[in-house]
C-alpha positions as CSV (number, residue, x, y, z in Angstrom):
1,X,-28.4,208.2,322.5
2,X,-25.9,210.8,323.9
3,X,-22.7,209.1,324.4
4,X,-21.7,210.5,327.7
5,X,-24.0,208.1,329.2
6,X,-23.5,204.3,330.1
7,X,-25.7,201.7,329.9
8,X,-26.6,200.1,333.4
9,X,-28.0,196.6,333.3
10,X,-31.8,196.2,334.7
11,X,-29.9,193.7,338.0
12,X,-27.9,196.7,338.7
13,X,-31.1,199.3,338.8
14,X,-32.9,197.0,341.2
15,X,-30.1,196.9,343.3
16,X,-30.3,201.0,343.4
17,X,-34.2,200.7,344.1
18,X,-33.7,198.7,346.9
19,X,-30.3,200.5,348.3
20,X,-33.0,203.7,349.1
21,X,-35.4,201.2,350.4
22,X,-33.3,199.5,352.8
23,X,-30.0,201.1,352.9
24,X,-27.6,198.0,353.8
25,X,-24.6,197.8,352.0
26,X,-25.2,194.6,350.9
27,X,-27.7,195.9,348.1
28,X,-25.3,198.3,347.2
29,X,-24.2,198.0,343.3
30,X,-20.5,197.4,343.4
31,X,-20.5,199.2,339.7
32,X,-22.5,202.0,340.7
33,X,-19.8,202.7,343.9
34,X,-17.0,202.5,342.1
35,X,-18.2,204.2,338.7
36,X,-15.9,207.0,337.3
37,X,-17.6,209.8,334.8
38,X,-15.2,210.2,332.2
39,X,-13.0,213.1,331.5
40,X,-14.3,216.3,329.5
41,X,-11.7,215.0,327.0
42,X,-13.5,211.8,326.4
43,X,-16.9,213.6,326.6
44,X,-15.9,216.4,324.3
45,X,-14.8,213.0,322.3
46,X,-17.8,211.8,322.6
47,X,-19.8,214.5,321.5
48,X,-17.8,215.0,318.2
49,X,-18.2,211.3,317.2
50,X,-22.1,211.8,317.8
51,X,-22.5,215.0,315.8
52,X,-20.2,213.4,312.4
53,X,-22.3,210.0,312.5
54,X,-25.7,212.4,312.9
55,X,-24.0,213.9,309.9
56,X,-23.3,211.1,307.9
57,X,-26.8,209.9,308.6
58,X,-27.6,212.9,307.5
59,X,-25.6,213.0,304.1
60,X,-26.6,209.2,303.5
61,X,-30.2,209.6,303.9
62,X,-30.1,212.5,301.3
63,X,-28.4,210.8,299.1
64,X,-30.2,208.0,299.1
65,X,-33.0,209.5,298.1
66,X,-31.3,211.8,295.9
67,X,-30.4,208.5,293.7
68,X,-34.0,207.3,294.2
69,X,-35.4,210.1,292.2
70,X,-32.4,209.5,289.7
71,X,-32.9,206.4,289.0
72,X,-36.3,206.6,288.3
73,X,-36.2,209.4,286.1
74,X,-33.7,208.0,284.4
75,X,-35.6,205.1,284.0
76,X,-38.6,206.7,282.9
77,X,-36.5,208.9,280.3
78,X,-35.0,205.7,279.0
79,X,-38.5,203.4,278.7
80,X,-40.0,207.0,276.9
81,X,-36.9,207.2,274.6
82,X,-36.9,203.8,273.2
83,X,-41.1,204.1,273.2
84,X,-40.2,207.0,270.6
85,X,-37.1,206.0,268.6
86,X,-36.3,202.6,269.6
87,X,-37.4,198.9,268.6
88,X,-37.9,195.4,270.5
89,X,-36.6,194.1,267.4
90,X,-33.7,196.2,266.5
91,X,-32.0,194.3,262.8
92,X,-28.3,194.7,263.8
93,X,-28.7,192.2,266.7
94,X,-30.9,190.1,265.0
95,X,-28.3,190.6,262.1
96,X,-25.6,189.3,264.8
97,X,-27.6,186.8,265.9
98,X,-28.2,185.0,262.3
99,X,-24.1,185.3,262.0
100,X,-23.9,183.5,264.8
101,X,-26.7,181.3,266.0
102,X,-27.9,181.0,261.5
103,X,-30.7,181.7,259.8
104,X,-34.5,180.5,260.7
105,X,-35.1,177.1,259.5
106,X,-38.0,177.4,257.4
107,X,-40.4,174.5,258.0
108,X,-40.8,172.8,254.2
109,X,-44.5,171.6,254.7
110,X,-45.2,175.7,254.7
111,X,-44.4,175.5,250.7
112,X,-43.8,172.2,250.1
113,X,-46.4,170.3,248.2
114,X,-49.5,173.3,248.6
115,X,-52.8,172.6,247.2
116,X,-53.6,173.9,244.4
117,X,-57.0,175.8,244.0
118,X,-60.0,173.5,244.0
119,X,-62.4,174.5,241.1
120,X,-64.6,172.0,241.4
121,X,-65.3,172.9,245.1
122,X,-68.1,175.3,246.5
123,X,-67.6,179.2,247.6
124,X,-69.5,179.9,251.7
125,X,-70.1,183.5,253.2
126,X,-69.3,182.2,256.8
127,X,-71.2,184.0,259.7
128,X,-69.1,183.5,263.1
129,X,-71.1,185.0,266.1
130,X,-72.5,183.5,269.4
131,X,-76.2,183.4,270.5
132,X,-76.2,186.5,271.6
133,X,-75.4,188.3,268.8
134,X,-78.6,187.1,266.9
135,X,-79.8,190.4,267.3
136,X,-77.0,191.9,265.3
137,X,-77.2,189.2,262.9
138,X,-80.9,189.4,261.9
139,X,-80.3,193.1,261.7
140,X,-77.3,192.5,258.9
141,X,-79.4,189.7,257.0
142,X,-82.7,192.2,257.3
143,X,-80.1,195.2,255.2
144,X,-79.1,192.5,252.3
145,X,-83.2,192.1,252.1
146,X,-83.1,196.0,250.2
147,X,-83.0,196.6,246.8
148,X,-79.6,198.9,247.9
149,X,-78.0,196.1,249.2
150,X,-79.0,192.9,247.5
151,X,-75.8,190.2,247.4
152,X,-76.5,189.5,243.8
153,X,-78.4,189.9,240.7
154,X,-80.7,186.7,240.7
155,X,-80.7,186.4,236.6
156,X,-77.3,187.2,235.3
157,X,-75.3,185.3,238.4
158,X,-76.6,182.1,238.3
159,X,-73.1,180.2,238.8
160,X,-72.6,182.5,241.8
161,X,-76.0,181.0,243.1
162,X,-75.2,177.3,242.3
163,X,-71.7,177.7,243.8
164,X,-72.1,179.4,247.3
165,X,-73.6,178.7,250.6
166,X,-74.6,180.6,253.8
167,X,-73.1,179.2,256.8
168,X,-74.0,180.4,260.4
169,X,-71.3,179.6,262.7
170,X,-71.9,178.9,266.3
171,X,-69.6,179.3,269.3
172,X,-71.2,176.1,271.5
173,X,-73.0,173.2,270.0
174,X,-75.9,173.2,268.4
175,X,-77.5,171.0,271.1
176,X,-76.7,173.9,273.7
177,X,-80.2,175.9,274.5
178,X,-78.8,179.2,273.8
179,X,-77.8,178.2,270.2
180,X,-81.1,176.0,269.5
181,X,-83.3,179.4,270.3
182,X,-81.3,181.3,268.0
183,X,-81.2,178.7,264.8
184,X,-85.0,178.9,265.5
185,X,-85.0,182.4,265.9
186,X,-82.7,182.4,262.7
187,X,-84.8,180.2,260.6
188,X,-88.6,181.7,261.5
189,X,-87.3,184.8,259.5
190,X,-85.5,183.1,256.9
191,X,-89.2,182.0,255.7
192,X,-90.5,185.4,255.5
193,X,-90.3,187.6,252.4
194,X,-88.5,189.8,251.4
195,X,-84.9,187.9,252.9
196,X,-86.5,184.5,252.0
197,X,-86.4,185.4,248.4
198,X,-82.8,186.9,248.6
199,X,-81.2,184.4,250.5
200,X,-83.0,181.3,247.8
201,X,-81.8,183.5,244.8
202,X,-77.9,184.3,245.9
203,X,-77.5,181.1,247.9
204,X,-78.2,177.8,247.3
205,X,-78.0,176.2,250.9
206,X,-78.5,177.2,254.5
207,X,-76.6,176.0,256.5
208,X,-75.5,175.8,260.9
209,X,-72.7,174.5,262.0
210,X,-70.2,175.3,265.2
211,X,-66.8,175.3,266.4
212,X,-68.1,172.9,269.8
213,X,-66.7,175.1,272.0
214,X,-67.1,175.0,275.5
215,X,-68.7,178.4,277.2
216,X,-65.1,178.4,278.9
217,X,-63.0,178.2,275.6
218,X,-65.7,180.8,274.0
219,X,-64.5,183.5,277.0
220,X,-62.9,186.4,275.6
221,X,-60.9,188.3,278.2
222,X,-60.7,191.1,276.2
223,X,-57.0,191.6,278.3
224,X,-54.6,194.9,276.5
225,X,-51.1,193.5,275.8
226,X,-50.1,197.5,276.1
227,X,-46.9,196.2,274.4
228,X,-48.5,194.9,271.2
229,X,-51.5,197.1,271.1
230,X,-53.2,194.0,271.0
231,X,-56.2,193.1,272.5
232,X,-56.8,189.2,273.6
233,X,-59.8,188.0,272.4
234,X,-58.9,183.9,273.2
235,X,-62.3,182.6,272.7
236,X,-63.1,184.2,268.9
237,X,-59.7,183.0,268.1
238,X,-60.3,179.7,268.7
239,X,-63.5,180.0,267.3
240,X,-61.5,180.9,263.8
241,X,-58.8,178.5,263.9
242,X,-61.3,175.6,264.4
243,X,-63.3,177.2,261.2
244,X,-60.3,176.8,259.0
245,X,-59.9,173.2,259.9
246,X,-63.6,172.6,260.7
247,X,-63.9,169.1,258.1
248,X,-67.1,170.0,256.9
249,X,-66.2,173.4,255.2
250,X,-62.7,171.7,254.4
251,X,-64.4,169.2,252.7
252,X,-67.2,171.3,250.6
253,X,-65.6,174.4,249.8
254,X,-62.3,175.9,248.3
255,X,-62.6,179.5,250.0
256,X,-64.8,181.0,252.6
257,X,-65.8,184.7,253.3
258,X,-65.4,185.4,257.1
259,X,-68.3,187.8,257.8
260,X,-68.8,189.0,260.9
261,X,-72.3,190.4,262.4
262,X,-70.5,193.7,262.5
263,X,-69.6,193.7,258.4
264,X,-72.1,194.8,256.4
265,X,-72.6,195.9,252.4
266,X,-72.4,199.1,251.3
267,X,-73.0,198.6,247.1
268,X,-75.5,196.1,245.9
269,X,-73.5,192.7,244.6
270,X,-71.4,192.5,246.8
271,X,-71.4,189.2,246.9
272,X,-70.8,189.0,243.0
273,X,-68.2,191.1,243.5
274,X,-66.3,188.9,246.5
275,X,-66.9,185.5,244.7
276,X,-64.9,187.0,241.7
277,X,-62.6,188.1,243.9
278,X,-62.3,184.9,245.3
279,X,-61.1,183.2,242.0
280,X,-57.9,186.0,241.6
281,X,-54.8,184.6,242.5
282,X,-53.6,181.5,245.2
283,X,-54.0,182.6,248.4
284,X,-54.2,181.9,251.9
285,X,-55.5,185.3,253.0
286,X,-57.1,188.4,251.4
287,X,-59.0,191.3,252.9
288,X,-58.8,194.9,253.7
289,X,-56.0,197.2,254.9
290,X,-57.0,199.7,257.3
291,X,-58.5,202.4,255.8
292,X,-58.6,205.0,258.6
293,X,-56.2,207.2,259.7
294,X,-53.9,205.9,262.6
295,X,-55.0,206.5,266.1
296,X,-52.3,206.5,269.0
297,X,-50.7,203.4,270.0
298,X,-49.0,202.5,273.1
299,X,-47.3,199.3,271.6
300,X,-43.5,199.4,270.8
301,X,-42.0,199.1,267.7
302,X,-42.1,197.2,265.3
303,X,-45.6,195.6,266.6
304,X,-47.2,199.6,266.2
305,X,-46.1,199.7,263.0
306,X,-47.4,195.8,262.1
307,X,-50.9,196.5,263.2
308,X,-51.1,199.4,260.8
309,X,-50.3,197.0,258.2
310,X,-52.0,194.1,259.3
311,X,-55.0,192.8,257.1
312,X,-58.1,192.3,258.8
313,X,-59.8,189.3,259.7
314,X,-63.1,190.0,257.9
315,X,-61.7,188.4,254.8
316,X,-61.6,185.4,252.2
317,X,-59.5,182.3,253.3
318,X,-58.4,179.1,251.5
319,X,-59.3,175.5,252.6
320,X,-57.9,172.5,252.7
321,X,-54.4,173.6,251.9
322,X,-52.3,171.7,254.1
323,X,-49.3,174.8,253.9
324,X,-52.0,177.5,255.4
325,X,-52.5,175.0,258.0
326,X,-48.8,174.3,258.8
327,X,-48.4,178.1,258.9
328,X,-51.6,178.8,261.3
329,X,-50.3,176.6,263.9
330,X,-46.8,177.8,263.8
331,X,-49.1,181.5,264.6
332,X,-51.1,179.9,266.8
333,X,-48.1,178.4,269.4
334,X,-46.5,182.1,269.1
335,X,-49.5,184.1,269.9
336,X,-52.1,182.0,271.3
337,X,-54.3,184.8,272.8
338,X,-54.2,187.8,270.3
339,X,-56.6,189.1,268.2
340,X,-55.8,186.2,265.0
341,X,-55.8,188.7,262.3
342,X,-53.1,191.0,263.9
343,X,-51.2,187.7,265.1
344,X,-50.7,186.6,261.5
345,X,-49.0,189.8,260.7
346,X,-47.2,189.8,263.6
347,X,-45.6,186.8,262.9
348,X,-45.3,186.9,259.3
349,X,-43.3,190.6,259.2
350,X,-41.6,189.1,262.4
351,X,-37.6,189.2,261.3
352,X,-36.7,186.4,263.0
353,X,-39.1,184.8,260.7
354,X,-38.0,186.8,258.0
355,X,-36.7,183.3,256.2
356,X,-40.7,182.3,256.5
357,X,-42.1,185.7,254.9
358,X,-39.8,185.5,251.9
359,X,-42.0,181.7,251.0
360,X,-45.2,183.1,251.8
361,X,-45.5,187.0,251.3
362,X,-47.6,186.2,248.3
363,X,-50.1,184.3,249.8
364,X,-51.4,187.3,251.4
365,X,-53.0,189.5,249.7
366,X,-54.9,192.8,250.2
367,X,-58.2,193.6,248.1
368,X,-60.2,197.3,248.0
369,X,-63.3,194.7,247.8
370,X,-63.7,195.2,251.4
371,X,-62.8,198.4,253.9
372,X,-61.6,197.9,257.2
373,X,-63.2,201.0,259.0
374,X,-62.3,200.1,262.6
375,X,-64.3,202.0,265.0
376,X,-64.7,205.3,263.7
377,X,-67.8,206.6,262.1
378,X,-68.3,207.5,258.5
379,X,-70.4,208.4,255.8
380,X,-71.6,205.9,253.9
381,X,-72.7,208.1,250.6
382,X,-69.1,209.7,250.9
383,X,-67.1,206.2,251.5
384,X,-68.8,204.6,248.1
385,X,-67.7,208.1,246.3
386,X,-64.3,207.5,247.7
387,X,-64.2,203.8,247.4
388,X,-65.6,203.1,244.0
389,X,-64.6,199.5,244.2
390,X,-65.5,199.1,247.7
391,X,-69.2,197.0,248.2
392,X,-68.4,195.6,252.4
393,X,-67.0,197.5,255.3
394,X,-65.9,196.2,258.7
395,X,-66.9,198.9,260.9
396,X,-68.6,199.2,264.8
397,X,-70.0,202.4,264.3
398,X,-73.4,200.9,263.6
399,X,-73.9,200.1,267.8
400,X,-74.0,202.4,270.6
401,X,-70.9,204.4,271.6
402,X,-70.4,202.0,274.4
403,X,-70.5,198.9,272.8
404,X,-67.6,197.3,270.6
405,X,-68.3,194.6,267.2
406,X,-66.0,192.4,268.6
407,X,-67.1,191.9,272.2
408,X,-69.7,189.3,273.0
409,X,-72.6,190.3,274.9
């Protein structure tokens, strides 16, 4: 508004109006008849105040946005920078933090009073899938049926036989329809030859059980956590977690196989080969490594570099130890959601549970038994050259392009 000007109130305007309409004096604004314009001195006043604050406006709004822009560059610069060199868990602040706050309080039932390895117990190649992923499972079962892939030689591994089961392991109950068409489904081809004579000669039991999941706990959101490269898969994680405790494997069997539908044998014997591997060493955990070549990673540091490291689910666990157990449920209450496999690594190469690793890094163990081939595709003939001790691999390439091992549909 130019500053020369005065505001009039909307009482005086009428007056005005009606001073042309009936010119009586009475109507006439008292204001508007004595009202002085001000002096070219005031006005030139006026003007100069007008044109600094149009300046200042001018100046403000610039730089305003000029800071704008600077901040968020500067904030984009910095979030890039420490996604390059820096770490969410950088060691001399944890460092400081031990100095003042002490060292992690290890829990003692994590090494106190562990199980020792149950000979006398039974060895199971444990199937996880849901009803859907019959399909994928028939297909697997139909591959061991080949003379290329058989799990074991019928006449020199007898003990093998006489000490391992095949466990399918459901999702829902088995009193759910979905499940009750697939056991049927499951165990109409489990009577014809060739798979009924493999499965009789490498196993000695058949047997269904599940996790009694409700379809709502059996979701999988398949959510990124961009910051752990993680992907969360809460259904199959519950599904796992209620395997290791489920009290009819604890009670039958020292160590189980975890096999899912998207694992498959690459050697004959393979099952020979994991049973033996089975009996090497107490541990909680032991599987495969990745054994591709990285692919980019948004996470930060250090969870990037604890996936690469991490040992894949697809692997041999021991039962009934009440230290594994202690330890799972610590992982569990720290990353409920996450893919289980990485959230064990996660927490066990943790530093703030560095006090932890040091009583339990030897519990887990990595094997070349099994390959962890991820999603890429390969060349079967050429991985068995290069993987002479290699007779499983945990790959996806096996479905369409579109379609991921680890997703239920």
């Amino acid at each position: 508004m130019d500053p020369t000007c005065r505001k009039v109130s909307y009482m005086h305007k009428l007056y005005d109006a009606l001073y042309f309409l009936l010119p009586v004096d009475f109507f006439w604004s008292y204001k508007l008849r004595t009202l002085k314009l001000p002096s070219k001195k005031t006005q030139n006043a006026y003007r100069l105040f007008a044109l600094n604050e149009n300046t200042k406006q001018t100046f403000y709004a610039k730089s305003s946005h000029f800071n704008i822009r600077t901040v968020s560059f500067l904030c984009v610069f910095f979030v890039l920078s420490f996604w390059c060199f820096g770490s969410l868990q950088s060691y001399p602040i944890l460092w400081l933090s031990f100095r003042l706050k002490g060292y992690e309080k290890v829990d003692p039932s994590v090494f106190h009073n562990c199980s020792k390895v149950d000979l006398g117990k039974r060895f199971a190649v444990v199937i996880p899938f849901v009803p859907k992923q019959t399909d994928r499972v028939l297909s697997n079962l139909k591959r061991w049926s080949t003379a290329e892939y058989i799990p074991c030689d019928a006449l020199m591994d007898t003990w093998v036989r006489n000490s391992t089961d095949l466990v399918f392991y459901y999702d829902l109950p088995l009193s759910h329809p979905s499940v009750a068409d697939s056991i049927g489904t499951l165990t109409e081809w489990l009577r014809y030859e060739p798979l009924e004579n493999v499965i009789t000669s490498c196993f000695q039991n058949v047997r269904f059980i599940s996790a009694n999941l409700s379809p709502e706990q059996s979701r999988n959101s398949y959510k990124m956590d961009f910051i752990k490269s993680s992907v969360k898969t809460e259904g199959t994680v519950r599904q796992f977690y209620k395997a290791v405790n489920h009290p009819s494997l604890v009670k039958t069997y020292r160590h189980f196989f975890y096999m899912e539908p998207d694992h498959i044998p690459i050697r004959k014997h393979w099952l020979t080969a994991i049973f033996n591997d089975s009996l090497q060493g107490d541990f909680w955990m032991k599987g495969s490594l990745m054994r591709y070549r990285p692919r980019f990673s948004c996470a930060f540091e250090p969870y990037r570099t604890q996936y690469l490291r991490h040992i894949n689910g697809n692997a041999i666990y021991k039962l009934g130890d009440p230290c594994f157990e202690r330890f799972l449920e610590s992982v569990s209450k720290e990353y409920p959601d996450l893919a289980f496999d990485t959230s064990i690594n996660f927490y066990r190469l943790d530093l703030r549970h560095y006090a932890t690793f040091q009583y339990t890094a030897h519990r887990f163990q990595v094997t070349d038994t099994m390959a962890d081939l991820g999603v890429i595709r390969y060349d079967e003939c050429k991985l068995r050259s290069e993987l002479p001790n290699t007779y499983t691999a945990h790959g996806k390439f096996m479905y369409t392009e579109k379609q991921f091992g680890w997703q239920k549909y």
